[in-house]
C-alpha positions, 0 to 999 in steps of 0.5 A: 786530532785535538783542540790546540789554542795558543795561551793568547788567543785562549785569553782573548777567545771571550771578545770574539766569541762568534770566531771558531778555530780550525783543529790543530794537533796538540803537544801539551802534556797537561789539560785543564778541569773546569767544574762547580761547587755547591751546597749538597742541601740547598743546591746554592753555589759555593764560592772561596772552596779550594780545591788541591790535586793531590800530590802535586802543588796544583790547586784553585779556589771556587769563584763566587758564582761556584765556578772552578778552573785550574789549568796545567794539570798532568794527565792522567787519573787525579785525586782531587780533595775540596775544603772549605770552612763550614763543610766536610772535605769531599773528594773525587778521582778524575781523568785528564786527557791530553790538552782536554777540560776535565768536567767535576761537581763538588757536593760540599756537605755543610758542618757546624762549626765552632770559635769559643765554644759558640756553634754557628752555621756557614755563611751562604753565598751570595753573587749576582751571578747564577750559572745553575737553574732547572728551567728547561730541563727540569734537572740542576743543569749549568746554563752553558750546557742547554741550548736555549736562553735561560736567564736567572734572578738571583736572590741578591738581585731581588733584595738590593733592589727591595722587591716584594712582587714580582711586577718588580722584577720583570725588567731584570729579563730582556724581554718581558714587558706587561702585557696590554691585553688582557691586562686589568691591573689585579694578576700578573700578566706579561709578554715576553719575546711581544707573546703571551707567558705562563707561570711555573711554581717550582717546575709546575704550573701555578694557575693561569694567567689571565684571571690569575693573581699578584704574586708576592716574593714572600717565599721565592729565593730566586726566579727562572725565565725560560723562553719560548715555548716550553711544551716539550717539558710542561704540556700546555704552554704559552709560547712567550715562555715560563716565569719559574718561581723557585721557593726558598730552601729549608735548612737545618740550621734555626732561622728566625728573620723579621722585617718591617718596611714603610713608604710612600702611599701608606704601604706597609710591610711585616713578613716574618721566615722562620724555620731550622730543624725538628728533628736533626737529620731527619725532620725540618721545617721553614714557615714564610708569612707576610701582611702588606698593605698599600693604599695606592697611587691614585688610590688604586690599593691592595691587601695581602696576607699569606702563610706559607709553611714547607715541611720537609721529611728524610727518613733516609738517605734515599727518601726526601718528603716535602709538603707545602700547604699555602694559604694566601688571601689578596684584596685589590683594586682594578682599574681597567681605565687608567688615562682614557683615549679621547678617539686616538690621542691619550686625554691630556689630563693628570695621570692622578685623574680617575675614571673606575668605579669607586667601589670596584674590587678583587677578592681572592681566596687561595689554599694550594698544597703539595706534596713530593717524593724524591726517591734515590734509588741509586747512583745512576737513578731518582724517581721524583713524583709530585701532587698538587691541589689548589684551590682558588676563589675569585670574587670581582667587580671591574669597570668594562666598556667606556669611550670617549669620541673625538671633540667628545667631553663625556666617557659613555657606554660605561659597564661594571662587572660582576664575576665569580670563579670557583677554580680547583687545579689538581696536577699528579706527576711521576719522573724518573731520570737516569744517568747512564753512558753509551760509549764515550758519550753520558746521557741525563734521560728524563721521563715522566707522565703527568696528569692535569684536571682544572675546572671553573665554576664562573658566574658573570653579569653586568651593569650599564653605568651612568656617563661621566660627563666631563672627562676634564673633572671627572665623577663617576655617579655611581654610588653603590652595586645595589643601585645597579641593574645587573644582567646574567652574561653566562654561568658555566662550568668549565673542565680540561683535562689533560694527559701527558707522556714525555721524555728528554735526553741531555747528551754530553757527546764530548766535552765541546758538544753537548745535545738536548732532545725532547718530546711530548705527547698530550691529550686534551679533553676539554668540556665547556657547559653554557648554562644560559646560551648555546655556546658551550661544546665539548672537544678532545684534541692530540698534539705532539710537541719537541725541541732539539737543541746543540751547544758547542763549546770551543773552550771553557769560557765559550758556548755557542748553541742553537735550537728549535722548539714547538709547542701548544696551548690549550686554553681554559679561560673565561674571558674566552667564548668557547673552547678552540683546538690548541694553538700552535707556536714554533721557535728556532734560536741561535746564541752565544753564552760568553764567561768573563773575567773567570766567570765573574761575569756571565753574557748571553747573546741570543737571536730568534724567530717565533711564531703563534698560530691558530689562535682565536679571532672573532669573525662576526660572532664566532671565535675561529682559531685562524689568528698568526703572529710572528717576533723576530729579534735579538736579546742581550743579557749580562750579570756579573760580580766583578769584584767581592763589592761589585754587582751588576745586571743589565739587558737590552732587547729589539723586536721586530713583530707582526701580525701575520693573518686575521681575517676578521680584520685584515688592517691588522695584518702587517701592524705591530701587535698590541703592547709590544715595543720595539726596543727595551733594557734595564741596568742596574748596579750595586757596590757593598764595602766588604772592610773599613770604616764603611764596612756594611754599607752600599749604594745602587742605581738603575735604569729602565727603558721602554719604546713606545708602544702600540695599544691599537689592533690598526697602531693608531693610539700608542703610549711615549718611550720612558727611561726611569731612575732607581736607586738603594742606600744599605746598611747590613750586619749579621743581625740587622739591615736597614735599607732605603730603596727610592723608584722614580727618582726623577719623577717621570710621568709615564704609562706602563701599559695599556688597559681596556680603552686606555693607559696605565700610568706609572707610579711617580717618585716614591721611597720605601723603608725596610728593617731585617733583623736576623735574630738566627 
């Protein structure tokens, strides 16, 4: 028996994509092969390929997202030859069956290319669309192939929209908001699916959150957000999800990009992305560095400089080397303030009044370094291995503590501060993947062990700080840290290591069913030294983590998926009091991933159930992991390039979550947990003249909506719903872009999130300029 769809219910399948057919028997003589093409040195998808049956006058070109279709192709063993311009022909014999979809992947190896004795490189393909990521399986796997929800930022996306940071990114995702806990306006840190998130540089983890830093775009081509908990594959996870930070690539061809951006609040930009080969075929280099400066919407500033050079080794075709040495340096202001609460109604004051020490500051100091090897021992095999170091250096002084009563016009118990961290992260990995078959089924085996080791050198005290005595005018009398009396809260020494052993197989049972299982086992051993009280402990704890997942793709533009996932994280961090046993998290996820107009547009539907157990909670003057939360929702994200001209992304969100247990405070229980809304979207679109008199010119607009919130274990004090305006103007050639991006453009007065005792306000109407010039 085989799949039979009539060619007009194949047409309309993608509308009613929850609908599932009954197995006919099939007549035709013809199948179809459904596939990708990409760069074979980049990985990027190749759009305008074509791709010919030979002997026959059937063919197809690659659509911009890479995809590949051609129908009524005779069964039996085809030869298939690509072209494309600016790369070698590649070919590949394929067998097709009876009414069936035959899978292939063209590598496409690029070539120079000559017109008028000037050799120049091919053009990269650029598409709102991604159909590739790493993300949850840690090999190059098309999304309708795993069974979780995955959604990509491609780089396009992030240059249209004029994004330096990845706070500028976040609302490209269903889901992610930042966080108002743990939250002191110096590092990232966001929630996703109302959870706490971690980030991945590469495929491996780049610090933590809390405490963490800002993190620029400087060298990043493009961003993966897996959600849920991701311990099966990396260890110690938040159960929110991964942010995954993919760096760009190095390519043989000489790269020299400069740009130059200005706009409102005195920032300044100057970035500089040069890179090409050393030694052609074998040795390549790509250098990233960037200077910003920003004074700040209600003064809260920043400093940044990186220098980020990537080097990349192929003494053959087998052996890939490449070494990052980063180096990055970040000044910022915190303010843990933002507009106060006066008992449990924000203070009706402007959002430009100010409240934080005038002399608060964040220094951080990071030197990261890392090294790969692929090793291709053959056509069924690779072995990569992965060692990274990272130094880090954080020097803070923030406000902590003040509140203002009810009918109250004074900001009292007001505290500052002081803290070093001295944080040194090695991580040393080896995976090997096999690609094998069993039967009619192929396997993608994952294996790898992984070593960890972080430690923390911290020193913390503090210093009680004068009243602001009216909150309707307010100063702050503090002048200077050495008028201040500081008293030590600890100074400690905090170590975890941790050992991990993994394996994931991804299993394409038939063309239609395709399975994704893995399992993980880590040992912690964590030891935390109290050099001024008593609290330190030491522990070792063994957990035990997987996800099983199933896709089922009744046609080509269809897949249907369903999985579950559990997870751990232990938790390394100064902002808790002592070292608790890993906390638990569990997701089980049902979705759909539907392929519009030839895959021009991509959209994924997904509805979940997590939880987060045995988390800390403070009972009387312990932290016991006892804490539950539960987040139920549905998630809807769609990206697409309709046309050439034409890019669009958008999402929507609804959450339903609660607190599930807290003993030490059982008002909780039953109440929205702090920070996360229940509603949330984004939409964003751009159109680009491809010819004509406005060739190279294009325009953008977007919207970013947020429910109100809670920011309250009990949802008494909470922050409105907002909806903002964005827009982009552009001008781009070969060599030079110019591009104004405007955000707030209705100048909405809104709080982004919750801080320490109050809100943060959102930043009003501003405009940023931007040069690029492509010399190469």
């Amino acid at each position: 028996m085989r799949n039979y769809l009539p060619s007009v219910l194949r047409t309309h399948m993608p509308l009613i994509a929850a609908l599932f057919v009954t197995a006919l028997p099939a007549t035709a003589q013809t199948g179809r092969i459904a596939g990708l093409v990409r760069n074979a040195e980049t990985g990027e998808v190749l759009g305008n390929v074509s791709v010919a049956v030979r002997g026959t006058t059937i063919g197809a070109k690659s659509l911009s997202n890479g995809s590949l279709n051609i129908a009524n192709v005779p069964t039996g063993r085809q030869h298939l030859v690509a072209t494309g311009i600016g790369f070698q022909a590649a070919e590949r014999d394929v067998t097709v069956t009876d009414g069936g979809t035959t899978g292939v992947t063209f590598d496409m190896i690029p070539r120079d290319i000559e017109f008028g004795g000037v050799t120049v490189s091919s053009p990269r393909d650029r598409s709102y669309v991604s159909i590739l990521t790493s993300a949850g399986t840690k090999t190059s796997t098309p999304l309708r192939d795993i069974p979780a929800s995955i959604q990509v930022i491609p780089e396009l996306v992030l240059k249209d929209q004029g994004a330096a940071s990845v706070d500028q990114t976040i609302r490209n995702v269903s889901g992610i908001v930042q966080s108002s806990q743990s939250n002191y306006g110096f590092f990232n840190n966001y929630t996703v699916r109302g959870l706490r998130q971690r980030f991945l540089r590469d495929g491996v983890p780049d610090g933590p959150t809390t405490n963490g830093y800002a993190r620029s775009l400087t060298d990043v081509d493009h961003i993966e957000v897996l959600k849920g908990p991701g311990s099966a594959l990396y260890g110690s996870s938040e159960p929110g999800g991964s942010i995954n930070l993919v760096s760009k690539p190095v390519y043989e061809a000489p790269t020299l990009v400069v740009s130059q951006s200005a706009g409102s609040f005195n920032s300044l930009r100057t970035a500089l992305d040069a890179g090409g080969a050393i030694v052609p075929g074998t040795l390549r280099s790509r250098v990233s560095a960037d200077y910003s400066t920003k004074e700040g919407y209600r003064g809260i500033g920043n400093t940044t400089f990186e220098v980020l050079p990537m080097l990349v080794y192929s003494p053959s075709d087998n052996h890939t080397l490449t070494l990052n040495i980063d180096y990055r340096k970040v000044d910022q202001e915190a303010d843990p303030y933002g507009t106060p609460f006066r008992g449990t109604q924000l203070l009706d004051v402007s959002p430009e009044f100010d409240y934080h020490t005038p002399f608060a500051t964040t220094t951080q100091k990071m030197v990261r370094g890392s090294l790969a090897h692929l090793w291709r021992v053959g056509e069924p095999a690779t072995v990569r291995t992965y060692l990274t170091f990272m130094k880090r250096d954080l020097y803070l002084l923030r406000n902590s503590g003040g509140a203002i009563a009810p009918n109250s016009d004074t900001m009292s118990a007001r505290a500052l501060r002081e803290q070093t961290d001295n944080v040194t992260d090695l991580l040393a990995q080896i995976e090997p993947i096999f690609k094998t078959r069993t039967g009619s089924m192929d396997h993608t085996i994952l294996t790898g062990m992984e070593y960890s080791r972080s430690r923390i050198l911290t020193h913390r005290q503090t210093a009680a700080l004068p009243s602001i005595l009216n909150v309707f005018a307010p100063v702050a009398r503090e002048t200077s840290r050495d008028s201040l009396t500081f008293k030590v809260d600890n100074d400690r020494d905090i170590t975890l290591n941790q050992l991990g052993i993994y394996a994931q197989d991804q299993i394409a049972i038939s063309s239609q069913f395709k399975v994704r299982g893995g399992m993980r086992y880590d040992i912690y051993g964590a030891n935390d030294i109290h050099h001024t009280d008593t609290l330190g402990n030491n522990r070792t704890d063994e957990k035990l983590s997987g996800q099983i997942g199933l896709v089922f793709q009744p046609l080509t533009e269809l897949s249907l998926y369903g999985g579950a996932a559990h997870g751990s994280l232990s938790t390394v961090s100064t902002e808790s009091a002592r070292i608790s046993e890993p906390e638990q998290s569990t997701q089980y996820e049902l979705g759909s991933r539907t392929s519009l107009l030839d895959g021009l547009v991509q959209l994924n539907i997904a509805a979940f159930f997590v939880t987060r157990e045995h988390f800390n909670v403070t009972v009387g003057t312990e932290q016991i992991p006892v804490g539950k939360q539960r987040t139920q929702g549905i998630e809807v994200d769609m990206s697409g390039q309709p046309t050439e001209s034409w890019g669009i992304t958008g999402n929507l969100a609804y959450y339903d979550a609660k607190i599930t247990n807290n003993p030490a405070d059982t008002g909780a229980v039953g109440k929205r947990p702090i920070g996360v809304p229940e509603t949330s979207g984004s939409l964003w679109s751009t159109y680009a003249f491809k010819s004509g008199f406005a060739e190279g010119f294009g325009f953008g607009a977007g919207l970013t909506y947020r429910d109100a919130m809670y920011l309250d274990a009990h949802n008494t004090r909470s922050i409105d719903a907002y909806v903002t305006l964005d827009g982009t103007l552009f001008y781009r050639t070969r060599l030079v872009e110019l591009q104004i991006n405007l955000t707030n453009i209705g100048n909405m007065v809104y709080y982004r999130n919750g801080v320490n005792s109050g809100a943060l306000p959102g930043d009003p109407r501003s405009i940023q300029g931007s040069i690029r010039l492509n010399l190469w």
